[in-house]
C-alpha positions as CSV (number, residue, x, y, z in Angstrom):
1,X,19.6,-11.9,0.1
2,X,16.4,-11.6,-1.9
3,X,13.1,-9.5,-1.6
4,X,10.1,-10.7,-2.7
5,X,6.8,-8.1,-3.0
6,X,3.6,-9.3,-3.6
7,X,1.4,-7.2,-6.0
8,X,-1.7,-9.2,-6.3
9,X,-3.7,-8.8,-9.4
10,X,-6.5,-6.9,-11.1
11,X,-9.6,-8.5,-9.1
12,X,-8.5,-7.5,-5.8
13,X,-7.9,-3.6,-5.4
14,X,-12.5,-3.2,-5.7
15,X,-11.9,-0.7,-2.8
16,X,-9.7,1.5,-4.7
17,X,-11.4,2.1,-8.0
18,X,-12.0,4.2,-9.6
19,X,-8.4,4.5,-9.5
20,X,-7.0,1.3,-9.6
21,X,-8.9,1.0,-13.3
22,X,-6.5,3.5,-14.8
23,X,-3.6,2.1,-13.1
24,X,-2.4,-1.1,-11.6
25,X,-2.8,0.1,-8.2
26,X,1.1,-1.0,-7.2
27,X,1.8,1.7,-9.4
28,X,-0.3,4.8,-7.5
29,X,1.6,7.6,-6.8
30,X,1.7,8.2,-2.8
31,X,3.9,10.9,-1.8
32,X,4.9,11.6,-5.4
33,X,6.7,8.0,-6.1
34,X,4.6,4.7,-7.0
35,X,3.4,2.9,-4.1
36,X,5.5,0.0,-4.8
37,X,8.5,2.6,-5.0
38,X,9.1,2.7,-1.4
39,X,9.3,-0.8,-1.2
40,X,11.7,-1.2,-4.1
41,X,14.1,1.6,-2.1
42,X,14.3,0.0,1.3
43,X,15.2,-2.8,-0.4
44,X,17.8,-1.7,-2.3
45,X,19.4,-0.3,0.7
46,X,19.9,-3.2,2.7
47,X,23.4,-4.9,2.1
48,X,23.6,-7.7,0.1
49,X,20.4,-7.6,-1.7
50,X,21.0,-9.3,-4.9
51,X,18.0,-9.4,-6.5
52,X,14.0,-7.9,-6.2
53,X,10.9,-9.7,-7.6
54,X,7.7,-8.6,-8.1
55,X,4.9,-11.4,-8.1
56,X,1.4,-11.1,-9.1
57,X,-1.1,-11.8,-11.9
58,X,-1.3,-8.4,-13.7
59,X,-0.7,-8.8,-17.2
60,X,2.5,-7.5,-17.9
61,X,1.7,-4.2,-19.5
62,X,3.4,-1.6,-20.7
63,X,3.6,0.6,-17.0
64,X,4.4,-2.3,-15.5
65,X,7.4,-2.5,-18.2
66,X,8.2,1.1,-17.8
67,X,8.2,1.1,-14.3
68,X,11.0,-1.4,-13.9
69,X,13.2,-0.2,-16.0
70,X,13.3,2.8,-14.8
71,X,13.4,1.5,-11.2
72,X,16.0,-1.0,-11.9
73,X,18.1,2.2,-13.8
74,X,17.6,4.0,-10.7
75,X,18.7,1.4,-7.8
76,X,21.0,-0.4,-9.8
77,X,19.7,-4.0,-9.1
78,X,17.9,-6.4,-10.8
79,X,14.5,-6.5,-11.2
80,X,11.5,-8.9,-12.2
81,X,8.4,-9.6,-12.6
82,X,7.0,-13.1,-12.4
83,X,3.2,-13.5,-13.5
84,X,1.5,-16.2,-11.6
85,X,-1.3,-18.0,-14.0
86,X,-4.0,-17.2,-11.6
87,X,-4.1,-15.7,-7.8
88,X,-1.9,-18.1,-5.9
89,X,-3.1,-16.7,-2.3
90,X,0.2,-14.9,-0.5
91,X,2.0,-18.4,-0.2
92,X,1.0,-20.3,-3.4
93,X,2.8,-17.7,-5.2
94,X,6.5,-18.0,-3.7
95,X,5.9,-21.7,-3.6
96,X,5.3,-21.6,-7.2
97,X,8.2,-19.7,-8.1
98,X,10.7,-21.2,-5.3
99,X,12.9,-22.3,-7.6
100,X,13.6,-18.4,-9.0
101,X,13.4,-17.1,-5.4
102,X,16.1,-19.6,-4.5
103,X,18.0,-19.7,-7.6
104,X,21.6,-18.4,-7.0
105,X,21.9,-19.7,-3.4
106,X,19.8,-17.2,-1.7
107,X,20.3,-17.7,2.1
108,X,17.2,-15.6,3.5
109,X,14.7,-13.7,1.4
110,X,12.2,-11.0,2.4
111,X,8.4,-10.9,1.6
112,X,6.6,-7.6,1.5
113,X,3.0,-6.9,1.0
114,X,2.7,-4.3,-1.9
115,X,-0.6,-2.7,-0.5
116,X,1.4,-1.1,2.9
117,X,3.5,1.8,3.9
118,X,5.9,1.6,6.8
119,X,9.4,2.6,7.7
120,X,10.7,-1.1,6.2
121,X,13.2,-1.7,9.4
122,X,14.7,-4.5,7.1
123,X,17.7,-3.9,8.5
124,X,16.9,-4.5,11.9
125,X,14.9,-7.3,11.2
126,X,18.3,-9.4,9.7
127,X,19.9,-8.1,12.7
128,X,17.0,-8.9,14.9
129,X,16.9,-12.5,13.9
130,X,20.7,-13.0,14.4
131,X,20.2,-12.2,18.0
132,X,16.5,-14.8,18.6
133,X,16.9,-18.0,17.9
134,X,18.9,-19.8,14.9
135,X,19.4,-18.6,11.4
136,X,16.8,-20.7,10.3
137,X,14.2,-19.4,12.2
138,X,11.8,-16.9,10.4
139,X,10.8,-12.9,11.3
140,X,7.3,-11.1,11.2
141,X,7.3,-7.9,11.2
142,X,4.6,-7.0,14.2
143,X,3.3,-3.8,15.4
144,X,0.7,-2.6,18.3
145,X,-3.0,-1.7,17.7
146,X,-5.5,-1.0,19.6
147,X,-8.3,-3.6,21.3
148,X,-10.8,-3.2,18.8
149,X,-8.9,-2.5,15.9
150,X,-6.7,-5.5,16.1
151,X,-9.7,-7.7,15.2
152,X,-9.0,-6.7,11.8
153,X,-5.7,-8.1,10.9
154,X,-3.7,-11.0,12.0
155,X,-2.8,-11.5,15.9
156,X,0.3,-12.4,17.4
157,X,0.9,-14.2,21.0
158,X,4.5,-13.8,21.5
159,X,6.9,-14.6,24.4
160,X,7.8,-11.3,25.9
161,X,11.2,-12.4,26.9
162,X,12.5,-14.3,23.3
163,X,9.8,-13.0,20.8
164,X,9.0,-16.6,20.0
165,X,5.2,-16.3,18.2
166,X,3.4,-19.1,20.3
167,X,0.3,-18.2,18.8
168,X,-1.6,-16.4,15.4
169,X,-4.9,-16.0,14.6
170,X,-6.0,-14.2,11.2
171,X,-8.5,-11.8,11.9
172,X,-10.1,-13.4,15.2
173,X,-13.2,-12.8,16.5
174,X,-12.3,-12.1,19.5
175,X,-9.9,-10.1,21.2
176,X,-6.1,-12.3,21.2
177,X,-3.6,-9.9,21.4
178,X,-2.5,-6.0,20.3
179,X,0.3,-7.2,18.1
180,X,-0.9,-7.1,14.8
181,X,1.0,-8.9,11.6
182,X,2.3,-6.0,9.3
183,X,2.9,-7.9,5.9
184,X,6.1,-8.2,6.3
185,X,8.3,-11.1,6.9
186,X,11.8,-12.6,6.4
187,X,12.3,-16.5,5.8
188,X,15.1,-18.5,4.5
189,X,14.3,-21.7,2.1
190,X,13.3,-23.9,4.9
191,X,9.8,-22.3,4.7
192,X,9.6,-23.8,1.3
193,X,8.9,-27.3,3.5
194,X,6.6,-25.9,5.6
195,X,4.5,-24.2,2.4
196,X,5.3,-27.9,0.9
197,X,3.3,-29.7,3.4
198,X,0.5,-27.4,3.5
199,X,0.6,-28.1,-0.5
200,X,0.6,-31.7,-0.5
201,X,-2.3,-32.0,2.4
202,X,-4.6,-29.6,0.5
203,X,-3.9,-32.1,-3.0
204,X,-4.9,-35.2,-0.5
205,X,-8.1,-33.2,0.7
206,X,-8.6,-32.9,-3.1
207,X,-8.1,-36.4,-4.0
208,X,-10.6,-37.4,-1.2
209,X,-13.0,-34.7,-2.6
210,X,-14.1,-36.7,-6.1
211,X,-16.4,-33.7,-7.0
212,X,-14.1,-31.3,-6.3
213,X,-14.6,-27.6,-7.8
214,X,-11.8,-26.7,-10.1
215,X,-11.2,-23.5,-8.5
216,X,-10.3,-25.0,-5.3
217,X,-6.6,-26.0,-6.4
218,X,-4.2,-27.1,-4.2
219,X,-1.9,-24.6,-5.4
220,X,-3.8,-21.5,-3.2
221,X,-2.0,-21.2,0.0
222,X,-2.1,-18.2,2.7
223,X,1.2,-17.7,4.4
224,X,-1.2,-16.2,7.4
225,X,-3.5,-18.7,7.9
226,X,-2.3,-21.6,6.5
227,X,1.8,-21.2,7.4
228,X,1.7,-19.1,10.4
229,X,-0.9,-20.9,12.9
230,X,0.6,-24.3,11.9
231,X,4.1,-22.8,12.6
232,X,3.1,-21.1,16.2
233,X,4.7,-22.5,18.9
234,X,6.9,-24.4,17.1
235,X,10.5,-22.1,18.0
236,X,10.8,-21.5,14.4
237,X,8.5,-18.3,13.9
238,X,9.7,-14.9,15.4
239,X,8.1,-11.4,15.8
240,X,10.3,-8.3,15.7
241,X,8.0,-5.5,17.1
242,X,8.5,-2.2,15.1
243,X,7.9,1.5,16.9
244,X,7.6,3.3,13.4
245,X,5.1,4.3,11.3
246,X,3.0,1.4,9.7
247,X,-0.7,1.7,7.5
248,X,-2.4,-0.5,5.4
249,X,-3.4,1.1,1.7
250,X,-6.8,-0.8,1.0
251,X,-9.0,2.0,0.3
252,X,-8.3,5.6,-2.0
253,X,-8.8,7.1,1.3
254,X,-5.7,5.5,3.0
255,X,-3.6,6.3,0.3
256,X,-4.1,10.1,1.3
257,X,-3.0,9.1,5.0
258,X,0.1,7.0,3.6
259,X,1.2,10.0,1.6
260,X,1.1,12.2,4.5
261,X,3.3,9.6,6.7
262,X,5.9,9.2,3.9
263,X,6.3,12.9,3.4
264,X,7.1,13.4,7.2
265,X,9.5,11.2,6.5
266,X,11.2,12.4,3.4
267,X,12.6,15.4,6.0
268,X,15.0,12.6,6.9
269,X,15.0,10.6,4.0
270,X,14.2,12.6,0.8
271,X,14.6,16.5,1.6
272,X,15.3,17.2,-1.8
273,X,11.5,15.5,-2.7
274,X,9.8,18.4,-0.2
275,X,8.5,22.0,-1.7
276,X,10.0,24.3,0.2
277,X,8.8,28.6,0.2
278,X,10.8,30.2,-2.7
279,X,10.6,33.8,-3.4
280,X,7.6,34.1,-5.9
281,X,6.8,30.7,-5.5
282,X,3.2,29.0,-4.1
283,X,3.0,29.6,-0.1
284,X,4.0,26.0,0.9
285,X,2.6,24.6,4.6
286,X,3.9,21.4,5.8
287,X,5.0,18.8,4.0
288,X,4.6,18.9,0.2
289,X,5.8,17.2,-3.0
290,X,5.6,19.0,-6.3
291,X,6.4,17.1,-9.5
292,X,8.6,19.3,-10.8
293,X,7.0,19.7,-14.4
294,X,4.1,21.2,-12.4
295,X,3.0,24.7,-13.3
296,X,2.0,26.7,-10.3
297,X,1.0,30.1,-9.7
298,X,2.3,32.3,-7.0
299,X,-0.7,33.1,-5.0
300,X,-1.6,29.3,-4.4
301,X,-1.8,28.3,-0.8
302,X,-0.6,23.6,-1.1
303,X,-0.3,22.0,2.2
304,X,-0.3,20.2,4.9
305,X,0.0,16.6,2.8
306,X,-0.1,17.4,-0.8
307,X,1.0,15.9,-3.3
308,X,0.9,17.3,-7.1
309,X,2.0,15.2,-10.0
310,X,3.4,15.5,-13.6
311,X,2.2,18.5,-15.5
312,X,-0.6,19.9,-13.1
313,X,-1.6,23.3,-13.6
314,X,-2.8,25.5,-10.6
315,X,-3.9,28.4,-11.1
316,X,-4.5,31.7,-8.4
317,X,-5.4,31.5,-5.6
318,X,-6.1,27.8,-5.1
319,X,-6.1,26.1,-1.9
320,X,-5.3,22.4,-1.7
321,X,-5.3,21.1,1.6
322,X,-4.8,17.0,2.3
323,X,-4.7,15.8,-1.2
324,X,-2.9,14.1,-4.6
325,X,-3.3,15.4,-7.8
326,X,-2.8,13.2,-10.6
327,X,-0.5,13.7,-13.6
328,X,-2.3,16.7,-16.0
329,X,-4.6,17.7,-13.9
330,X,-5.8,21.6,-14.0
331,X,-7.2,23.2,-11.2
332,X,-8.4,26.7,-12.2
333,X,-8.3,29.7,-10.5
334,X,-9.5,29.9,-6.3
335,X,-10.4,26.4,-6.6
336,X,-11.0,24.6,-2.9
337,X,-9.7,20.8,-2.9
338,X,-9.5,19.2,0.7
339,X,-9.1,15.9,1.7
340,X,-9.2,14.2,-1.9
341,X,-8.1,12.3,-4.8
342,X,-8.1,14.6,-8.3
343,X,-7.6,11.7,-11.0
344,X,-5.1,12.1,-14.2
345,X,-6.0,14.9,-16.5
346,X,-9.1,16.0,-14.5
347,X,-10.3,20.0,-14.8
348,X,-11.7,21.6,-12.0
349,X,-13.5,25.0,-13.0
350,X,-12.9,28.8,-11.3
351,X,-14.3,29.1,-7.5
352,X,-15.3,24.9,-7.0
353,X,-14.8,23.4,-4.1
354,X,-14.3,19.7,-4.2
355,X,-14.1,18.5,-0.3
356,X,-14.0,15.1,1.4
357,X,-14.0,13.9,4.5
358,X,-11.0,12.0,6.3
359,X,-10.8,8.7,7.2
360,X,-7.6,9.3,9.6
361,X,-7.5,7.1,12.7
362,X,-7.8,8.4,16.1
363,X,-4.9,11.6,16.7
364,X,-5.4,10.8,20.6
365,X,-4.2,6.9,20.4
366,X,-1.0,6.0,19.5
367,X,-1.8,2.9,18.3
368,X,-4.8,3.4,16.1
369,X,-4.9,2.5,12.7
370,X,-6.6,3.4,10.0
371,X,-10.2,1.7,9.9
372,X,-10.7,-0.3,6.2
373,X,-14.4,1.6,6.2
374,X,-17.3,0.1,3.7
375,X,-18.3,1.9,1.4
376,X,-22.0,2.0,2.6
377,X,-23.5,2.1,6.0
378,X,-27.3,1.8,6.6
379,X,-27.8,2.0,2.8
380,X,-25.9,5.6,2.7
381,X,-22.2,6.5,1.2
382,X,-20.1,6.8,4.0
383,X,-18.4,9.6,3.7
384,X,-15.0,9.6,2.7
385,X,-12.0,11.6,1.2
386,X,-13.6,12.9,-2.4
387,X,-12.4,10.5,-5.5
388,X,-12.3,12.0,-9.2
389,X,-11.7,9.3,-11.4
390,X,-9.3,10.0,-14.8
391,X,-10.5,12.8,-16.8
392,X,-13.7,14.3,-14.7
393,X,-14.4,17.7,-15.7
394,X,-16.3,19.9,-12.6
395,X,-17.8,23.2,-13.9
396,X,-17.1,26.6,-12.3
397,X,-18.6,27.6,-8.8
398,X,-20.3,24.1,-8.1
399,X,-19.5,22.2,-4.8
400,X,-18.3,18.4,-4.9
401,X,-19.1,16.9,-1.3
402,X,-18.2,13.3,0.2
403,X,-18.3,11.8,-3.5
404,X,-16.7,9.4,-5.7
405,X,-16.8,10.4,-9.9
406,X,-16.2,7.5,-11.9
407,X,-14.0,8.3,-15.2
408,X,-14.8,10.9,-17.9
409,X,-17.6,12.5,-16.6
410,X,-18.8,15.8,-17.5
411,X,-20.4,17.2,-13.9
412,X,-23.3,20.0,-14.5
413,X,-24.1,20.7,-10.8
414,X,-23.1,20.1,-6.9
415,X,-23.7,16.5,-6.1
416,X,-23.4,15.4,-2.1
417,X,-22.8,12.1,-0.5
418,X,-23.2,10.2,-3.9
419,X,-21.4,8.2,-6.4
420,X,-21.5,9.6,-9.6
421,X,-21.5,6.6,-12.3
């Protein structure tokens, strides 16, 4: 077995600056690990897993670097990254790399989106596709939204009896079913044909085209739209409908929502990763993660869904409420920080409040997910969870509502509903 997680590259990821300039945004901490962390884990833990690659077109720089070594130290597996020369779409790239993905006899591989959270039922899914069909048929992971919300992502008609996907429409227009695509797949080689012939139609579309654009290279193929709908109703393609917690991570304001559904489930998985009351220690509520180089003052008030990184400083009486704070950040003292995102070595003077709004689905549905808002609506910032990009200094007693800060600014007032470039 194999894994496969694609990390895109540095022109995608426009809805999670300012962040994602300081950072490759694989590599945001949610819940106090990178994003791409979680993947790397349930991974790991699945038997027989012989090897993990990261695919993208990042350069490789040096977190990147860091980051594996350290990962590969930690789950004792190997490793790699493979830099695609340009964005490959989600199949080009394991089409272009096939021969590493398949090298060593790899019988079945995995394929995992980088930019979701979710439970990873890997397991399941290997065990799931030895009781449908024949080992070379191929799993999606699937899971149920609601009407309108489905709209959004890709749609799966399925047999109710076998599971056999007889349909899948990317993002219809219309309403097609509730089971939505979650990113996540399993496939042996044989897909490698099916990616093939989608490969060698687009290079005869581009022969026919004389005047052909350069950019429109045979070599960009989309698993969903190109593989999937083409695969439909073939018996070869396979949905294994998951129960657990699933999210997309599109916008900063997801990310708060993702950390708040992996630190539920560190009380299973990762107790030892939760803050819990100590005598003399910050009054802890709910589920939070502190880094443990953080400093912390005793008459702080963290929780529900925080998350505080490497070196942070918080001083008395601080609340913190629905929020990550980056490595070296300093909150001073009886700061208010709700609902947002406090970016690396950012200072946030005595008695501010810096407050956002959530972007949380629907507590009342079940299935709602969270919605991939715009930034704008009717010409106004919509508000959202509060972003401070790296180094953002707020001065005492000044009130940050609803606003994103790009990197190194010096604030002088309260600013509202606005982008601050």
């Amino acid at each position: 077995l194999k894994a496969v997680i694609l990390i895109g590259g540095p022109q995608k990821g426009t809805r999670f600056r300012p962040l994602s300039f300081e950072v490759p945004k694989p590599l945001f901490p949610v819940a106090g690990v990178p994003m791409v962390q979680h993947h790397i884990e349930a991974c790991a833990k699945v038997p027989g897993m012989k090897e993990i690659l990261l695919m993208g077109f990042y350069q490789p720089n040096e977190a990147l670097s860091r980051f594996l070594v350290s990962a590969q130290q930690e789950f004792k597996i190997p490793i790699r990254y493979l830099q695609e020369y340009a964005a490959l779409g989600t199949g080009g790239g394991i089409y272009h790399f096939r021969d590493q993905i398949l090298s060593g006899g790899a019988e079945a591989f995995f394929v995992l989106n980088a930019d979701v959270c979710s439970e990873f039922p890997l397991q399941e899914m290997l065990e799931f596709r030895q009781q449908h069909g024949d080992l070379h048929s191929f799993v999606i992971l699937g899971t149920t939204a609601n009407r309108t919300q489905a709209l959004n992502y890709g749609c799966i008609v399925a047999n109710a009896d076998t599971q056999e996907v007889q349909h899948y429409v990317e993002k219809p227009s219309t309403f097609v079913s509730e089971i939505i695509n979650c990113g996540i797949y399993l496939f042996t080689p044989a897909i490698f044909q099916h990616i093939g012939e989608v490969f060698q139609r687009n290079q005869q579309e581009l022969a026919l085209e004389e005047s052909s654009n350069g950019w429109q290279r045979a070599e960009v193929i989309r698993l969903e739209q190109d593989v999937f709908t083409a695969l439909a109703g073939s018996g070869k393609l396979y949905v294994y409908k998951t129960d657990g917690f699933w999210s997309q991570i599109k916008s900063a304001g997801s990310a708060i929502y993702a950390s708040r559904l992996y630190l539920n489930q560190y009380s299973k998985s990762h107790p030892e990763r939760l803050a819990q009351n100590k005598p003399g220690g910050p009054v802890i509520r709910g589920n939070v993660y502190i880094h443990p180089t953080a400093s912390i003052d005793s008459t702080a008030v963290l929780g529900p869904n925080v998350s505080i990184g490497e070196g942070v400083t918080v001083g008395a009486g601080v609340r913190v409420r629905e929020s990550i704070v980056l490595h070296g950040a300093s909150l001073h003292d009886h700061t208010c920080v709700l609902n947002t995102i406090v970016g690396w070595d950012s200072t946030i003077g005595r008695w501010a409040r810096v407050e956002g709004t959530p972007s949380d689905p629907n507590p009342n549905d079940p299935y709602a997910k969270i919605d991939s808002e715009t930034l704008f609506r009717d010409g106004r910032l919509t508000p959202s969870i509060t972003i401070l990009g790296c180094s953002v200094t707020i001065p005492a007693e000044v009130v940050i509502l609803n606003s994103i800060v790009l990197p190194h600014k010096e604030l002088s007032r309260s600013y509202k509903n606005q982008i601050i470039l």
